[in-house]
TORFILO-372218 format. One line per field, with one value per residue (C-alpha): residue in three letters; z, y, x; residue number from 1. Coordinates in steps of 0.2 Angstrom, whole numbers, plus 5000, padded with zeros to 4 digits. Layout:
<rs>
r = [ALA, ...]
w = [Z, ...]
v = [Y, ...]
u = [X, ...]
k = [NUM, ...]
</rs>
This chain:
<rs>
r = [UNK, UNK, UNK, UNK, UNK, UNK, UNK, UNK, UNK, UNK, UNK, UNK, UNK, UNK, UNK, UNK, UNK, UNK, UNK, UNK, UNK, UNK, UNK, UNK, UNK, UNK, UNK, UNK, UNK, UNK, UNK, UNK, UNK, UNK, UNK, UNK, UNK, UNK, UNK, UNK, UNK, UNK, UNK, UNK, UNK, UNK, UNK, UNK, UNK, UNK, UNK, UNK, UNK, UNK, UNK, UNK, UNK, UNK, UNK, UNK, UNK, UNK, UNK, UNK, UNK, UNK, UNK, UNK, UNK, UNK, UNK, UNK, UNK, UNK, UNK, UNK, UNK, UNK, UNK, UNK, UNK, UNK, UNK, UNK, UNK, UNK, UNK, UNK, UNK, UNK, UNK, UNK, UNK, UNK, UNK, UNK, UNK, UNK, UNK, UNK, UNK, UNK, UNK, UNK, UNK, UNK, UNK, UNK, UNK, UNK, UNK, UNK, UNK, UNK, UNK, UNK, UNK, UNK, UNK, UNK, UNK, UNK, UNK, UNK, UNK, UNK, UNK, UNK, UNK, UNK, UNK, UNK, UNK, UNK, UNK, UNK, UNK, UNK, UNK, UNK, UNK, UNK, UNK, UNK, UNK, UNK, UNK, UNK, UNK, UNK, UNK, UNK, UNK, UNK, UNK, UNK, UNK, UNK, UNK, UNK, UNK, UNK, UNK, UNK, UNK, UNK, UNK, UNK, UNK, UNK, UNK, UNK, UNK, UNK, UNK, UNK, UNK, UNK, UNK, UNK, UNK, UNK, UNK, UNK, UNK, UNK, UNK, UNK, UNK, UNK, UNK, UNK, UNK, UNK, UNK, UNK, UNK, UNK, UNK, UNK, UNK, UNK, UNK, UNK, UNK, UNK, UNK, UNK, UNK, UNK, UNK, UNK, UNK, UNK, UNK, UNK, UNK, UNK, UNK, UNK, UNK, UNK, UNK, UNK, UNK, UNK, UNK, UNK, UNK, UNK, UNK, UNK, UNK, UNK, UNK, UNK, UNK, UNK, UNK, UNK, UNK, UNK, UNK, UNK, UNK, UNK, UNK, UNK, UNK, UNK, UNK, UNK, UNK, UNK, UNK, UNK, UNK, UNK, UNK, UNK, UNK, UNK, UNK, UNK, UNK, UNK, UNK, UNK, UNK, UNK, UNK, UNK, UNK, UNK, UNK, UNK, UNK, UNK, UNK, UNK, UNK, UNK, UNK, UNK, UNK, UNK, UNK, UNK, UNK, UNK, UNK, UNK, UNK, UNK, UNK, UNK, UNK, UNK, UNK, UNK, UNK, UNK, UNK, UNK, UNK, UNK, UNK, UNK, UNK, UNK, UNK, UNK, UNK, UNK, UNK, UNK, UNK, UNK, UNK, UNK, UNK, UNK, UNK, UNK, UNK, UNK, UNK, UNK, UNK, UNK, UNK, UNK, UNK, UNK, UNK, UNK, UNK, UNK, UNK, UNK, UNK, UNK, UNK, UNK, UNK, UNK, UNK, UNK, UNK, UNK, UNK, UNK, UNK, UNK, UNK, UNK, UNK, UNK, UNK, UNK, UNK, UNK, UNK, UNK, UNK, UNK, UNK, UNK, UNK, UNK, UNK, UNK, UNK, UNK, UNK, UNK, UNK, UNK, UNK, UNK, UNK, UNK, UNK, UNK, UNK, UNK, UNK, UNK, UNK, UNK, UNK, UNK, UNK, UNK, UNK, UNK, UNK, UNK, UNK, UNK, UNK, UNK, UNK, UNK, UNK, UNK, UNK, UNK, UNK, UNK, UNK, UNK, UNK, UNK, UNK, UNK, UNK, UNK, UNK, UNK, UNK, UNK, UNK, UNK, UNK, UNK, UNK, UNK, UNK, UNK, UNK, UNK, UNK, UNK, UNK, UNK, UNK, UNK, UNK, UNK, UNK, UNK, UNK, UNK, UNK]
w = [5815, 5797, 5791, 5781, 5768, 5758, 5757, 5757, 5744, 5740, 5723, 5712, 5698, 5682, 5689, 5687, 5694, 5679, 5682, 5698, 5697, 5685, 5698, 5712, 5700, 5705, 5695, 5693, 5700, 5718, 5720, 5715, 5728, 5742, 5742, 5741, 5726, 5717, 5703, 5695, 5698, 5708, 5715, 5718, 5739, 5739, 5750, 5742, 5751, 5738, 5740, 5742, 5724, 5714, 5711, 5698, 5685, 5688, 5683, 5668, 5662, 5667, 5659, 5642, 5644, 5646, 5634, 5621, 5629, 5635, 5645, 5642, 5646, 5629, 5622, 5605, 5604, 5606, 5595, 5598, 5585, 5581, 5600, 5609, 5626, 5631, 5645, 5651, 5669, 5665, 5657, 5642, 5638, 5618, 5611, 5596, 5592, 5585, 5566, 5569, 5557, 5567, 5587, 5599, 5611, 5627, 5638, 5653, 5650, 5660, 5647, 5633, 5643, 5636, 5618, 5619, 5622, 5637, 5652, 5662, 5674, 5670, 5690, 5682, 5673, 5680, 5668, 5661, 5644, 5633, 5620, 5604, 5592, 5581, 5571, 5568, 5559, 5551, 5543, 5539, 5530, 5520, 5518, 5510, 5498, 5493, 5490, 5482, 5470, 5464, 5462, 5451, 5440, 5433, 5435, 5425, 5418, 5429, 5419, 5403, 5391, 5377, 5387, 5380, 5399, 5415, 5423, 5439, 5425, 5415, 5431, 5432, 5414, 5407, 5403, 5398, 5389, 5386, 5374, 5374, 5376, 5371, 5381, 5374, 5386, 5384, 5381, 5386, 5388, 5402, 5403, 5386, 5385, 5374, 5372, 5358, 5358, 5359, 5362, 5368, 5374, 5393, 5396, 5390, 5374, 5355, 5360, 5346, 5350, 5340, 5335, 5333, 5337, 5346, 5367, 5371, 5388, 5391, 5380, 5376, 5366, 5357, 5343, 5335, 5339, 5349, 5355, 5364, 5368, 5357, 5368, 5354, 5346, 5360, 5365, 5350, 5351, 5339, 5335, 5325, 5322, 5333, 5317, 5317, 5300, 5299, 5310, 5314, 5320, 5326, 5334, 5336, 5355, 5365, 5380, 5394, 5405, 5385, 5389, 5374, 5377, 5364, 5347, 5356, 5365, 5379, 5386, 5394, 5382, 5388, 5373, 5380, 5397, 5402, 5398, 5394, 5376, 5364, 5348, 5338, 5335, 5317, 5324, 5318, 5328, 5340, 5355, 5372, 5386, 5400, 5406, 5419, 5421, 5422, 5427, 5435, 5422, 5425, 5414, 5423, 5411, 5402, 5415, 5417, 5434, 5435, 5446, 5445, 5447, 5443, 5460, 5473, 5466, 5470, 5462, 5446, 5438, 5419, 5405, 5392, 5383, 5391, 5400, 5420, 5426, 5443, 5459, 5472, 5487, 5494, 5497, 5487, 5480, 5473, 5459, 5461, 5455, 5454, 5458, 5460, 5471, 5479, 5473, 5481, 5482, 5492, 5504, 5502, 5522, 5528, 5522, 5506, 5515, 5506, 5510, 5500, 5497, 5488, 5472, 5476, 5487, 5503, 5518, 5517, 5526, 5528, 5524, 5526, 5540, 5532, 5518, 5500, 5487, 5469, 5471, 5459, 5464, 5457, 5460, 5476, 5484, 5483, 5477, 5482, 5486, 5503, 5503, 5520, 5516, 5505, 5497, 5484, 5496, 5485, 5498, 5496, 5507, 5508, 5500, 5519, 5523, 5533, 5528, 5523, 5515, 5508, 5492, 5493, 5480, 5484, 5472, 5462, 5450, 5439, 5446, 5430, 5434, 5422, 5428, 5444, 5438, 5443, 5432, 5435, 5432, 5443, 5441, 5426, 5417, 5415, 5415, 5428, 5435, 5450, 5457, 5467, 5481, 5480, 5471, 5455, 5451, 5431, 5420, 5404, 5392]
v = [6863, 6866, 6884, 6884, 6896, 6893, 6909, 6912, 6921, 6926, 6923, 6936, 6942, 6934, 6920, 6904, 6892, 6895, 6913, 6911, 6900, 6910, 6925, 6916, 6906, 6888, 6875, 6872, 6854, 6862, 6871, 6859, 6845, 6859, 6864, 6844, 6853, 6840, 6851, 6867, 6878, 6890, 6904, 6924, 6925, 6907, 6908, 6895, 6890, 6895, 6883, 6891, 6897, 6884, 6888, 6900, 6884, 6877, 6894, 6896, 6878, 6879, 6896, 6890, 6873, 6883, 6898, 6894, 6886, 6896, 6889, 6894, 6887, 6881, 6887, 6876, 6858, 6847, 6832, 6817, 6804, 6812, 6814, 6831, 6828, 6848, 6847, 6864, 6858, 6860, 6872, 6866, 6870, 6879, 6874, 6875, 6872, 6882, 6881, 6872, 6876, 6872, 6871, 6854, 6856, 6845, 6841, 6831, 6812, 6807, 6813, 6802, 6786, 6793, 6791, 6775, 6778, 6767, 6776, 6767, 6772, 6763, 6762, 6756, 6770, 6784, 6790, 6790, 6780, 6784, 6772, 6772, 6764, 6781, 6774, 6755, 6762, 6777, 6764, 6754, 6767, 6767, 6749, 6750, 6763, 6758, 6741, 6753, 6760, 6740, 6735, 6750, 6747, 6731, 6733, 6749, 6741, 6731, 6731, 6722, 6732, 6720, 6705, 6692, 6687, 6687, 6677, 6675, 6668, 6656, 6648, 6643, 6637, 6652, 6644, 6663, 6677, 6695, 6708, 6725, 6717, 6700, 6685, 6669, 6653, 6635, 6630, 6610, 6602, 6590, 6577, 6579, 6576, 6589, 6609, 6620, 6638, 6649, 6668, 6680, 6698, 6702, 6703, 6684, 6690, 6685, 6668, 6662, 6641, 6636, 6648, 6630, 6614, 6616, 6612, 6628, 6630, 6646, 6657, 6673, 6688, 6701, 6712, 6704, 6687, 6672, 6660, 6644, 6628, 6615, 6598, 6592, 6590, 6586, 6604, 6612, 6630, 6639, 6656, 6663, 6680, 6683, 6685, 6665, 6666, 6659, 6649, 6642, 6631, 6641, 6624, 6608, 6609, 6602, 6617, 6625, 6641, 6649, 6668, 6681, 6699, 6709, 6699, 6685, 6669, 6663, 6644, 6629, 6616, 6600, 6592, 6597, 6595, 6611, 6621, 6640, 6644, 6658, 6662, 6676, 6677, 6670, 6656, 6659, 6665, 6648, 6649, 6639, 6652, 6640, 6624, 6622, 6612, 6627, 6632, 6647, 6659, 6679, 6693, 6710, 6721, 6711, 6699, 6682, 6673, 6657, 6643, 6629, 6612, 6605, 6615, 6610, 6623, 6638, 6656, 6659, 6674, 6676, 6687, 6688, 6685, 6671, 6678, 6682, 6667, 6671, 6660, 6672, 6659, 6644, 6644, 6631, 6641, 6635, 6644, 6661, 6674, 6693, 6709, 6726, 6724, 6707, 6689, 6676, 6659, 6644, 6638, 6618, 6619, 6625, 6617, 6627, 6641, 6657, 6667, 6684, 6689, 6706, 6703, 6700, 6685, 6693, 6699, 6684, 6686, 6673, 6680, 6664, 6651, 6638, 6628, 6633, 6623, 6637, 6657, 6671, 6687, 6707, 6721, 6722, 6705, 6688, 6675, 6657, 6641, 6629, 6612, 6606, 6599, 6601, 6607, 6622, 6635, 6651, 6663, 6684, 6690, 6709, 6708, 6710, 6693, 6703, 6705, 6686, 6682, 6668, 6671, 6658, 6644, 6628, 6613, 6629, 6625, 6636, 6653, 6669, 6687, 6700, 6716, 6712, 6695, 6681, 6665, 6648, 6628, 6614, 6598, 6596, 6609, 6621, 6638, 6649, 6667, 6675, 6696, 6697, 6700, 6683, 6691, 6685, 6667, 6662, 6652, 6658, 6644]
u = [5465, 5462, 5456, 5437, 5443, 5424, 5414, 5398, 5387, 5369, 5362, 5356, 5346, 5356, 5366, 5370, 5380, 5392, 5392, 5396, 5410, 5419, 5415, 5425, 5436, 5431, 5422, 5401, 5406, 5413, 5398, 5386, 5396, 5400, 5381, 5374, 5364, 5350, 5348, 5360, 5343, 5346, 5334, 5337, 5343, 5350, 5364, 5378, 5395, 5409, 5423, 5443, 5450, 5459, 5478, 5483, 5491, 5475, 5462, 5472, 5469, 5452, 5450, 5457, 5447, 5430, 5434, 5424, 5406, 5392, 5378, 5361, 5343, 5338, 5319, 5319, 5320, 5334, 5332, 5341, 5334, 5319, 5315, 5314, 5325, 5325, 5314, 5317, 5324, 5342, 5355, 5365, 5381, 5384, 5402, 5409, 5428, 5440, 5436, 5419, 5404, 5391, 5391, 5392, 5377, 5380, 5365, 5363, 5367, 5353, 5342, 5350, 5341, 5325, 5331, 5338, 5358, 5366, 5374, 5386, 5399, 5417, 5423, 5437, 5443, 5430, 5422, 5407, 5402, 5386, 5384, 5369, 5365, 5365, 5384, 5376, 5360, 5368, 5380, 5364, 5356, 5374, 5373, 5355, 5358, 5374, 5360, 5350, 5360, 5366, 5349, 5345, 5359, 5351, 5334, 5330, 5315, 5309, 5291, 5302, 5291, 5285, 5282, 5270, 5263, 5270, 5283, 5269, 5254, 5267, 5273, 5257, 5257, 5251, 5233, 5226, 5233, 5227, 5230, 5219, 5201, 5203, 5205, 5218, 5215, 5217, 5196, 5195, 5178, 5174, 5188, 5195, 5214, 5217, 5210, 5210, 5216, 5202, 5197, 5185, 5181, 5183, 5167, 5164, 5155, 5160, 5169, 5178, 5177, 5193, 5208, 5218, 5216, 5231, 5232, 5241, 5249, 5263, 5254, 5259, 5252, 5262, 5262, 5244, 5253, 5249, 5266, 5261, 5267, 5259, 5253, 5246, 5266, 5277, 5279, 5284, 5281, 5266, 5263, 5248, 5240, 5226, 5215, 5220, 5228, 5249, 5250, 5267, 5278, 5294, 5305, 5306, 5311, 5300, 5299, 5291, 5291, 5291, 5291, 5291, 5300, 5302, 5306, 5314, 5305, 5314, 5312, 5318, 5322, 5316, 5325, 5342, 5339, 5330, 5343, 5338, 5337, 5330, 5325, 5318, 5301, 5302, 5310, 5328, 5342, 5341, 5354, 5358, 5361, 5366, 5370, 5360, 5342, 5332, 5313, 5304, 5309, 5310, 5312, 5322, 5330, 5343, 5345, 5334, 5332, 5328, 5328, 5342, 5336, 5354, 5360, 5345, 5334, 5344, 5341, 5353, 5353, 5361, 5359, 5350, 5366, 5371, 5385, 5387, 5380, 5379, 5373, 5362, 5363, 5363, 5344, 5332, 5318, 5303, 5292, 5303, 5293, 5300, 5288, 5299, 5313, 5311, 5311, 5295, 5299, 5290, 5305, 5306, 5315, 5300, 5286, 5285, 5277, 5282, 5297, 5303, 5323, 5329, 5335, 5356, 5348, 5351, 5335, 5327, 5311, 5295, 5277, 5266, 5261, 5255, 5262, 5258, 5256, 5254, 5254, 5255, 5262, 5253, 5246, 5252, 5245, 5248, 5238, 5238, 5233, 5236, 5239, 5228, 5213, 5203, 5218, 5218, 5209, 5212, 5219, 5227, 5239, 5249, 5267, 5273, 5261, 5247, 5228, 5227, 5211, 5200, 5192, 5179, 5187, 5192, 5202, 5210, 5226, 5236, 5232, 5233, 5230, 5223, 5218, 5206, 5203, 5210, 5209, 5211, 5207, 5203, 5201, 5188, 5202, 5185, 5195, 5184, 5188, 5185, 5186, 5202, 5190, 5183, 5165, 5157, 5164, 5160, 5165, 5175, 5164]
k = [1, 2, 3, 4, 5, 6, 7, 8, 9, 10, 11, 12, 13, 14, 15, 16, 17, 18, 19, 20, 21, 22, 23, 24, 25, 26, 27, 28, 29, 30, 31, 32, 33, 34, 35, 36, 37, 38, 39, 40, 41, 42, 43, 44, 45, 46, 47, 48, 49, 50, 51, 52, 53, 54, 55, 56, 57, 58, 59, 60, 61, 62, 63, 64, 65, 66, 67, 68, 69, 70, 71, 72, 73, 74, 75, 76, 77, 78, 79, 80, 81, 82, 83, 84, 85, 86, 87, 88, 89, 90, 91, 92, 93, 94, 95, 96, 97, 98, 99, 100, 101, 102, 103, 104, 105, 106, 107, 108, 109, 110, 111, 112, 113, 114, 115, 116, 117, 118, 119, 120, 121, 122, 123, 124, 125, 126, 127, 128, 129, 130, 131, 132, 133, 134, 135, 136, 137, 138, 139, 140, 141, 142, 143, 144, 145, 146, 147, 148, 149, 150, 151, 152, 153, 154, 155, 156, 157, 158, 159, 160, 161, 162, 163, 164, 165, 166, 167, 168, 169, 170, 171, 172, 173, 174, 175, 176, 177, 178, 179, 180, 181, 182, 183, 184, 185, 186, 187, 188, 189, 190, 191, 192, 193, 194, 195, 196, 197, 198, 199, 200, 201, 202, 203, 204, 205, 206, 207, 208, 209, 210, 211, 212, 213, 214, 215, 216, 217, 218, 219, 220, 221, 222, 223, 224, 225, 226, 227, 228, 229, 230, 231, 232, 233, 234, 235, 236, 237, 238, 239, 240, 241, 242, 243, 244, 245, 246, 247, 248, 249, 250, 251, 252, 253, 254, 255, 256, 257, 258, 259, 260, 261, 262, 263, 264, 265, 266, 267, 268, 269, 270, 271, 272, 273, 274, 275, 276, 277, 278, 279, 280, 281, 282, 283, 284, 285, 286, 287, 288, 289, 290, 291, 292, 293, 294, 295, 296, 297, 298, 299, 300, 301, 302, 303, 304, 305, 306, 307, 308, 309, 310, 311, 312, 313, 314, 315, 316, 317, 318, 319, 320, 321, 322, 323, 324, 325, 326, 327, 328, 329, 330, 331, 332, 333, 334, 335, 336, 337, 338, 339, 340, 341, 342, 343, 344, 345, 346, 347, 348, 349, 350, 351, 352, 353, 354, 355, 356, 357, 358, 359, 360, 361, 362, 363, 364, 365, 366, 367, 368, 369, 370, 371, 372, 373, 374, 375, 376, 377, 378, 379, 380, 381, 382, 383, 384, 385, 386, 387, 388, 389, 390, 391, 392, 393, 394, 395, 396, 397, 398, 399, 400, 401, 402, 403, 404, 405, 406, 407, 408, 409, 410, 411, 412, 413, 414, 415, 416, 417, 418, 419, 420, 421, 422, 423, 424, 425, 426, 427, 428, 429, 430, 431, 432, 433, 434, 435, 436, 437, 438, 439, 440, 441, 442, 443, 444, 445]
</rs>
């Protein structure tokens, strides 16, 4: 018959089961599985079985393994991923390492269920396994900064000072342009096949009727200076002061998407296939920066983005230079436009409905439900245009594709945005504007 060597002891004031176990030189685990305990509390006058001491070989080994831990019942928060898991019920053992800054802090691994961690008990190799996702985010949060810091190294002027119009208006064939309080639009009467360049304040007083006789599309206003694309002479490109004196022809290109930065005008030559050019805004300095059948243009620092219609309308990015041309994916993208960070296109695969992608192509996400036919990004929203019927129903939505909005207009074309207006044509060509929050519809003539 084998001798019960277990003890018996009586808890006092002060002790723990930790206590306790170093008292009679066993473990917290003996106790806890002698005793069929549910929970390491333990009250004053709780009588406890102590189980027989463990071999010398095997104190000193537990002795050396438990030196440096302390248990304690934690008053302060334990956060674990921005969730407090210290519910006060049970001690937490206090370890810190030998040459350690900062302490480990060990709580009770059915408390890590709360916060999203996985326990599982390998029966193969007993043990227990935790697994998180805390390593797979924290590398995320690397990932995205490391993303961060790319996209700040080419976009360090994302506003491109000195542009002549935004890449959002002359995609849709830059019909107005603004400078200070005057208004620069295309002014076409009834069914005419041809407008004339025209101005007037914003708030529709002092309408000057003809600047030029001119049709101007992709206008631009810089520096006292209107540019435009001439559709009265095969697309040439103009310029003339905003007084309407000199005006001039600056190529004989015919060319569209014209966008003016600086002192240079950028363009696709539709003499030469579409292929990007520019010039200086005297006219001289002509130069081919691609190869490529291009549209769509955008402006960011010294690189232009554009839309390849040689390659199934990808994004292509080059710079202003001509060098670095540089594919961004294998996605067609219709009408990209570029606000902060992130690149809009309508997605051709999907019914044109619009999509967004940051700007090294990557994180393409999808923002609208129905397909699209024009939009225009700023300000925060954007702007566009359905292609159910009627068709052209003039619609806002978020930049993340919530709050979508009707704004009350149906049959719109060629969306611009100035300020809280938004400009546009349908199709009798009258140029009419509307608030941004669908109030106050006028016509500009």
């Amino acid at each position: 018959m084998n001798r019960n060597l277990n003890l018996s002891y009586v808890v006092q004031a002060g002790d723990n089961l930790y206590s306790i176990a170093l008292k009679f030189k066993t473990s917290v685990e003996s106790i806890f599985i002698l005793n069929h305990l549910v929970s390491p509390t333990i009250y004053i006058g709780q009588m406890l079985l102590i189980p027989e001491p463990a071999s010398k070989k095997g104190i000193e080994v537990r002795q050396l393994q438990y030196k440096p831990v302390t248990a304690y019942t934690a008053d302060r928060p334990i956060l674990v991923n921005g969730i407090d898991i210290n519910t006060g019920q049970y001690p937490v053992l206090n370890f810190q390492p030998a040459g350690a800054t900062y302490p480990y802090i060990y709580v009770p691994i059915a408390e890590f269920s709360r916060v999203g961690a996985k326990v599982v008990w390998d029966e193969a190799n007993q043990v227990i396994r935790v697994t998180s996702d805390y390593d797979e985010l924290k590398n995320r949060v690397n990932v995205l900064t490391q993303e961060n810091q790319y996209l700040l190294s080419f976009t360090e002027d994302l506003s491109m000072k000195g542009l002549g119009n935004t890449a959002g208006n002359i995609l849709n064939s830059g019909i107005v342009g603004k400078e200070n309080e005057w208004l620069y639009y295309n002014k076409r009467q009834g069914t005419a096949l041809y407008g004339t360049l025209s101005k007037i304040k914003t708030d529709l007083t002092m309408d000057t009727p003809v600047m030029s006789n001119d049709d101007p599309t992709y206008i631009n206003v810089l520096n006292g200076w209107v540019y435009y694309r001439n559709g009265r002479d095969n697309g040439k490109i103009y310029k003339i002061k905003i007084d309407s004196t000199e005006r001039t022809k600056l190529t004989d290109d015919s060319s569209t998407d014209i966008m003016v930065a600086d002192n240079w005008i950028y363009y696709a030559n539709q003499s030469d296939g579409a292929k990007l050019y520019k010039l200086n805004v005297d006219g001289s300095g002509r130069i081919k920066l691609n190869e490529d059948q291009s549209s769509a243009i955008n402006l960011i620092g010294n690189w232009i983005n554009y839309q390849n219609v040689s390659d199934g309308q990808k994004p292509y990015k080059v710079k202003i230079d001509g060098t670095e041309r540089t594919k961004l994916n294998d996605t067609s993208a219709y009408n990209i436009q570029i606000h902060g960070y992130w690149i809009y296109f309508r997605n051709p695969a999907d019914e044109n409905r619009i999509y967004k992608m940051t700007l090294d192509g990557s994180n393409k996400i999808k923002l609208s439900d129905v397909p699209t036919s024009i939009f225009n990004v700023s300000n925060g929203w954007i702007y566009y245009t359905t292609v159910d019927v009627p068709g052209g129903d003039l619609y806002k939505m978020k930049l993340d594709g919530t709050s979508k909005t009707f704004l009350n207009e149906h049959f719109v074309t060629n969306i611009n945005i100035f300020d809280e207006w938004i400009y546009y044509t349908r199709a009798e060509k009258m140029v009419y504007r509307i608030k941004t929050d669908g109030t106050q519809k006028q016509t500009l003539y």
